[in-house]
N, C-alpha and C positions, 0 to 999 in steps of 0.2 A: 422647156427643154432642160431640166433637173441643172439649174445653175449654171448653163450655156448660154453665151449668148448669138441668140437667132441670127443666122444672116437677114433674117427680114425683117429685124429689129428697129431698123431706121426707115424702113418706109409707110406711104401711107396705109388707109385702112383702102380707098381706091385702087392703088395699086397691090395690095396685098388680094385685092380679090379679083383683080387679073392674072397673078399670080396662081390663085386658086384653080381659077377658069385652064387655065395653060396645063397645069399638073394633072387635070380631069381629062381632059384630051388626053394628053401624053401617058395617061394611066390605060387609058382605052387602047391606046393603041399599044401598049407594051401586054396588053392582057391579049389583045387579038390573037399579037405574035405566037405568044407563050402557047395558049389554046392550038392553034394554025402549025404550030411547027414544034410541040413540045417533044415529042418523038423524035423529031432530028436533033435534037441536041442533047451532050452530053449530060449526066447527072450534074458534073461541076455547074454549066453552064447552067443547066434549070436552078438551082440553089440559088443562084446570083441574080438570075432575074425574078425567083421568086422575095430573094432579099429587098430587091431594089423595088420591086414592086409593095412590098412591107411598109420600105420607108416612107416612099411618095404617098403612101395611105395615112400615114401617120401625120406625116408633114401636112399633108392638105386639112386633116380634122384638126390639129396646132392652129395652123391658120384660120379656121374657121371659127373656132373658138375666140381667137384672137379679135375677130371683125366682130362677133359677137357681142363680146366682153367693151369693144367700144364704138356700139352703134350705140 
C-alpha cells in the first residue's frame, strides 16, 4: 500500500483470509446491486459505488498477495 500502513497489518495470515472471504461476498453483493438497480441511481451515486467497488478489488488482491507471500 505505497508506504501506508495496512489496517490489516497486525493480523494474522488466518484471519486475513477471512477477511478475504468477507470482502468476496460483500463484492458480490455490491456488484448485484450495481447491475440490479444501476439505472436508478444517479451518475454521482454510480461513480461511488463503482469507486468502492475499485477499492475492495484492490484490497482483496493486496491481501491475497499478502497470504501468499507468507504461506
Amino acid at each position: 500500500m505505497d508506504n501506508q500502513h495496512s489496517c490489516y497489518e497486525y493480523i494474522s495470515i488466518d484471519e486475513k483470509k477471512e477477511v478475504v472471504e468477507k470482502l468476496k461476498a460483500d463484492l458480490k453483493e455490491l456488484e448485484q446491486e450495481i447491475n440490479q438497480n444501476k439505472d436508478s441511481f444517479s451518475k454521482f451515486v454510480c461513480e461511488i459505488l463503482y469507486s468502492t467497488r475499485d477499492k475492495w478489488l484492490l484490497e482483496i488482491e493486496e491481501l491475497e498477495n499478502e497470504i501468499k507471500a507468507n504461506s
